[in-house]
N, C-alpha and C positions, 0 to 999 in steps of 0.2 A: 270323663271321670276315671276308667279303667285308665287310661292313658298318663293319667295325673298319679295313681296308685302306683303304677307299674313303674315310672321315674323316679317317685319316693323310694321304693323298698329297690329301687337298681341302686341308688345313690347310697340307700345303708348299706349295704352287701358290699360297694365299692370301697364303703368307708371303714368295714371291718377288715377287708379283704387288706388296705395298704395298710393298718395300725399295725398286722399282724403279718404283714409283707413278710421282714425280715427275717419272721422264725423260720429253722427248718424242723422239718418235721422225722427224725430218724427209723430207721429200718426196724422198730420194734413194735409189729404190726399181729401183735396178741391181741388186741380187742380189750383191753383189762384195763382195771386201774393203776396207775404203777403210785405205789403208795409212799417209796423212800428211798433214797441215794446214800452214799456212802466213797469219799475219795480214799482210793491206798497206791499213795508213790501215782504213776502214771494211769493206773485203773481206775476206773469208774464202775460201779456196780448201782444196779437198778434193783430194787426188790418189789413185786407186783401183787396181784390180790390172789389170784390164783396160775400164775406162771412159775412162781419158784424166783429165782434170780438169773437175772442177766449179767454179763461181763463186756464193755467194749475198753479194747487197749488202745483206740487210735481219736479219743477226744469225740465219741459219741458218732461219728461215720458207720460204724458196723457194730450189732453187738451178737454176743451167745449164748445160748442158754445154758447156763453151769449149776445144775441142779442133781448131780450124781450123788444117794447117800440122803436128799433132801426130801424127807418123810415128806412135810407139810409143805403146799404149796403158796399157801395164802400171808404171804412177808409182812409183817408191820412195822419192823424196823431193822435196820443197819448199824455197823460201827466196827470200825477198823482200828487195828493198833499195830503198829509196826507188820509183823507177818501173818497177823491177826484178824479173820475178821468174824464178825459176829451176826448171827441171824434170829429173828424172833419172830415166829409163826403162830399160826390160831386157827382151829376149826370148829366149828359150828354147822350141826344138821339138827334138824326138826324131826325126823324117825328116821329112827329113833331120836330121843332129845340126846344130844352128845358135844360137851365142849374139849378140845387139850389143849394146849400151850405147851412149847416147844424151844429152845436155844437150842443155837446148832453150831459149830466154830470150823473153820476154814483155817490150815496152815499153808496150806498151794494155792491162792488166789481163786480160790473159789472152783478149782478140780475136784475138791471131794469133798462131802460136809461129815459130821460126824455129831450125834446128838450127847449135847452135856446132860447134866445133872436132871433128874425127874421131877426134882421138889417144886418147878412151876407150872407143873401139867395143869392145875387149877387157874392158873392164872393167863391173863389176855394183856401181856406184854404190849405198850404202846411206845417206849423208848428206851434208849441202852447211852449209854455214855462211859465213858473209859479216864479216867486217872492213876496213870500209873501203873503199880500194880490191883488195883482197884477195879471192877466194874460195876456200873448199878443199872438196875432193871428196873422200870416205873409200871407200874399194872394198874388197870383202867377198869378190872372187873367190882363189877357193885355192888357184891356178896365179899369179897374178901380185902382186894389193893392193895397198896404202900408201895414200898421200895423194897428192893432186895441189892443185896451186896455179895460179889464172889471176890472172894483174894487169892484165889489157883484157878487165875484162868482160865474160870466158867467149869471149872467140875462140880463143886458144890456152891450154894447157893443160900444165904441167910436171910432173913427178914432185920432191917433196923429201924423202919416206920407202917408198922401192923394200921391194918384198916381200920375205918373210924373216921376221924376228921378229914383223914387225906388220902381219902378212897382214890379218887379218880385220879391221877399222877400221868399227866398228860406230855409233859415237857421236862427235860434235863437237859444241865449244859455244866462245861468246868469253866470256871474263868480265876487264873493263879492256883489259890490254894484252896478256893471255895464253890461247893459244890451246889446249884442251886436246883430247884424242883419247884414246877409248875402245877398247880391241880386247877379243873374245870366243874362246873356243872353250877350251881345257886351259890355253893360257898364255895369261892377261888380264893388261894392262897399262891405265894411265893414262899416257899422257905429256904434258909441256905445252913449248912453246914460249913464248918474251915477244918473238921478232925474226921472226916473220911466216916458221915454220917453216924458217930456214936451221939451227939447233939443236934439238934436244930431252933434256928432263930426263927421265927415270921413275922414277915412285912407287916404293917399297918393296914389301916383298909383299905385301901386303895383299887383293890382289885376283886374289891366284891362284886359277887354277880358279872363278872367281864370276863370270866372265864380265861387263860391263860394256853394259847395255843403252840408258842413257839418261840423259842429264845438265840438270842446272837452276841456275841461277842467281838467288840472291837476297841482292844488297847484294855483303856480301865474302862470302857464303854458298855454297859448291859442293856440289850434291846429286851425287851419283852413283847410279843405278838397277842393280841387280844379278842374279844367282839368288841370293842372298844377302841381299835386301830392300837397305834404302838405305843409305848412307855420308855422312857429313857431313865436309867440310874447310872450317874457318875460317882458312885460310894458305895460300890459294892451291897446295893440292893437294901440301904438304909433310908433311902429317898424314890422316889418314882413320880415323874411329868411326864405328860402326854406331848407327843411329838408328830401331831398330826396333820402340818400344811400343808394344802397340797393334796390331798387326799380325798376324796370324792365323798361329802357328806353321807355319802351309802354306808362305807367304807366302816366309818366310826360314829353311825347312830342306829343300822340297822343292818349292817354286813360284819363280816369279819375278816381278820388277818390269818390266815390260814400256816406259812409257813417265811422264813427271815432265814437271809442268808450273807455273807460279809466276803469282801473281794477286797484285795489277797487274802486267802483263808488265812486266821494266826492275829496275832498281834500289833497294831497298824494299820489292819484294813479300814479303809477311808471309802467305801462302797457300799451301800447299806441293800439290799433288796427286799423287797415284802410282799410276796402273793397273798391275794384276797380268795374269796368265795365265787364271785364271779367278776369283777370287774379288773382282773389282771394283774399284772405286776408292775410296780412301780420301784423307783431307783432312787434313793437320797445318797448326795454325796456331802451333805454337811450333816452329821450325825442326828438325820430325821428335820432338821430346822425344815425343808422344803422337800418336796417329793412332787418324779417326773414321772408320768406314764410311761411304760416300754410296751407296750403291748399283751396280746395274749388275753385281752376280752372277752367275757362270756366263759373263761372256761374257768374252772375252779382247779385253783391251784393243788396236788397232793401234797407235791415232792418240790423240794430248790435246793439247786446246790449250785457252784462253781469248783472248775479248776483253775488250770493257770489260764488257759483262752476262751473256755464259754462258759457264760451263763444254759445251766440244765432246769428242764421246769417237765414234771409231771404229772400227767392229767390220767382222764378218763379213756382218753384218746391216743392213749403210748407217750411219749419222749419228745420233747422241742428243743430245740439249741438255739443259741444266739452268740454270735462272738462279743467278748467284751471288749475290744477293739471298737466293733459299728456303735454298741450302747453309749458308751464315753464319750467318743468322739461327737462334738457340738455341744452336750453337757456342760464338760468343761469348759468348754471356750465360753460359757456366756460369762464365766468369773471372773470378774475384772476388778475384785475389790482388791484397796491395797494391803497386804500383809502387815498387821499389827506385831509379830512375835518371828523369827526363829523356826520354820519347822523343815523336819527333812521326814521326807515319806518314806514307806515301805516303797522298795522297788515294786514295777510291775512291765511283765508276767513272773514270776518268781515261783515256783523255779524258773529257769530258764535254761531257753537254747536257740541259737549263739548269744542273741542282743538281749538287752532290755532297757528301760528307761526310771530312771531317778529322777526324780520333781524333787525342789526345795523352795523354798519361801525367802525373801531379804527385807525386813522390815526399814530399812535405813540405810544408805549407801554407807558401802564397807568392803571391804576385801574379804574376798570366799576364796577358801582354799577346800577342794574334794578332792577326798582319794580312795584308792582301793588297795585293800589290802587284801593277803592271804591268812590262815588261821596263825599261822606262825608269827604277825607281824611286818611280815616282809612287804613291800611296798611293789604294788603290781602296774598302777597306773594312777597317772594324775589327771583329773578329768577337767577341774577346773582350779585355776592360779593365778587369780584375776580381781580389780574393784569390780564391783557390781552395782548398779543404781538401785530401787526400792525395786520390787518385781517378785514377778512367778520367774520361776526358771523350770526347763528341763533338760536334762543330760543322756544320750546313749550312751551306753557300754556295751561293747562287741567286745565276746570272748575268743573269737578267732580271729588273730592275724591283726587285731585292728590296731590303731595309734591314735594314743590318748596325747591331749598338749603339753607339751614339756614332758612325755617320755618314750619309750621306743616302742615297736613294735613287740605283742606277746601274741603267746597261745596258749592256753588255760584248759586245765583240764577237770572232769568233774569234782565239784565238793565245795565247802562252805566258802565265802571269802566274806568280807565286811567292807563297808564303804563311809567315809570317815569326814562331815562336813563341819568346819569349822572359823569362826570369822570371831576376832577379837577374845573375848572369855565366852563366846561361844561353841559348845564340843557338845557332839552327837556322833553314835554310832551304831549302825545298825547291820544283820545280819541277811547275805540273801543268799542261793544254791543254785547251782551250775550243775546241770544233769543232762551229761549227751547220751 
């Protein structure tokens, strides 16, 4: 019998051991929760429970601790803008009984922080979002909450939804012009603004008692993260279906969605990812219809993010990476359905450096014409100038030295280009970045 036990729990151990083969596990060996990420250009930043913030510049391999200046150590949220980045802190002791809250802003990647405005010392900042000149802070305390709005990045600081119905403001996200906010706790709500939080709209019921943990954007696509598993809105948050095959009855009757994240970051991403509470994260690549395991079992997800080459997951346990290269690969290839419409993807990895690869859809045999261009117009390479039968396609583009069909040899140096697919009155065009 001890013999027959000891086979069983080898063969689990085995079995968690290869789900989670792949991840590695990074050199950020604090012992803490790491609670939230944040991508700026090539940087990665990790913000932890009581470590301050990390910095790694090489895609998660090494990171630093950049906490010079950084009163509070314990991060609850991240947010980047251009040279911008932004930090929101919390303390809490018992003896004495003592809370503050804290923003702090970075102009040097995270070398020096410096503490904004005072006026949310009372508040326990749980997410920060940025439009524009715009930022908004969501507070989760359940004595005061709402939102607050800075427009002189992050010195002062105003209230434009005071506490009350939407105390607990768990989640924010932009997608176009509209600005949406999640709240948690018996009454969940979505609401969105489009005029930079002087109004707000709120969903339907939908989301009562589901609690609203985390939101993603992809295209005109709005994910919403739940105890409920995910929600899909294609109308800007005037609708909301549950999007949950695939997904481990745990998941969306008695677990939760913890954190959503969209690969390529931006508009396009055709990646969906969703960490749970404990049963790990899973990967849709048709906008939630089906959902694959990826691993990372048992642990509950903090933090997800992506850059251009791995998928980032933070736990209890520090930092995990995964390349999106290994995740993809075999995904894709079980799709064999034939294309009904027209589509040409975001590139990926994008940025990029040297190559990258462009996928497009042919619903109908036809003649495809792809090209790339530079900002000016100028015509850099023809990738494809050819009939095509019904099919998936994919294309590289090598920005160094390479040679595209029908035209010559280039070298290509940093900055925007576009790539231009077109077959009969069919015209699309989209934007990707070259950063050596």
């Amino acid at each position: 019998m001890k013999i027959i036990c000891y086979l069983f729990a080898l063969s689990i151990l085995m079995f968690y051991s290869s789900v989670n083969a792949q991840w590695v596990h990074t050199n950020v060996s604090i012992g803490v929760n790491v609670n939230c990420f944040a991508v700026s250009g090539t940087n990665l930043f990790a913000g932890t429970e009581v470590g301050g913030v990390f910095l790694s510049t090489n895609d998660g391999t090494n990171w630093q601790e950049v906490n010079n200046g950084l009163l509070d150590k314990n991060v609850t949220s991240l947010t980047s803008s251009d040279s911008n980045i932004f930090v929101a802190t919390y303390i809490l002791t018992f003896n004495p009984p003592y809370s503050r809250g804290s923003i702090f802003r970075s102009t040097d990647s995270g070398a020096n922080w410096q503490a904004v405005d005072t006026s949310l010392s009372d508040e326990k900042i749980k997410c920060l979002a940025i439009s524009d000149s715009n930022i908004f802070a969501g507070s989760i305390d359940n004595s005061s909450g709402g939102i607050f709005r800075s427009t002189n990045n992050g010195t002062s600081w105003a209230p434009i939804i005071a506490a009350g119905r939407y105390t607990f403001v768990s989640s924010l996200v932009i997608s176009d012009s509209n600005i949406f906010a999640g709240t948690d706790g018996l009454r969940s709500y979505v609401i969105r603004s489009s005029n930079n939080g002087a109004t707000w709209t709120e969903d339907d019921t939908t989301f009562r008692q589901k609690g609203i943990t985390a939101f993603a954007v992809s295209g005109t696509n709005l994910f919403a993260g739940t105890y409920s598993g995910v929600y899909l809105s294609t109308n800007s948050g005037s609708n909301w279906s549950p999007v949950n095959n695939g997904l481990p009855d745990y998941v969306h009757k008695n677990g939760w969605i913890t954190k959503l994240a969209v690969s390529p970051n931006g508009a396009g991403g055709n990646n969906l990812f969703a960490g749970t509470d404990s049963a790990g994260v899973f990967l849709s690549t048709d906008n939630g219809t089906s959902w694959t395991a990826i691993g990372m079992t048992n642990y509950y997800i903090n933090a997800l993010t992506v850059n251009s080459t791995h998928l980032f997951v933070g736990t209890s346990d520090g930092i995990w990476r995964r390349p999106l290269s290994e995740i993809l690969t075999g995904v894709e290839d079980q799709n064999n359905d034939i294309p009904s419409q027209f589509i040409l993807e975001q590139n990926y990895p994008n940025p990029f450096n040297p190559s990258t690869t462009i996928k497009f859809q042919v619903p109908n045999a036809s003649f495809v014409n792809l090209k790339v261009y530079d900002v000016l117009g100028k015509e850099v390479a023809t990738l494809v100038n050819e009939e095509k039968p019904v099919g998936n396609y994919e294309v590289n583009f090598s920005a160094i030295g390479g040679s595209a069909s029908g035209g010559n040899a280039y070298s290509l140096s940093s900055g925007i280009y576009l790539y231009k697919l077109q077959s009969g009155s069919f015209v699309e065009t989209k934007k990707m970045i070259l950063m050596k």
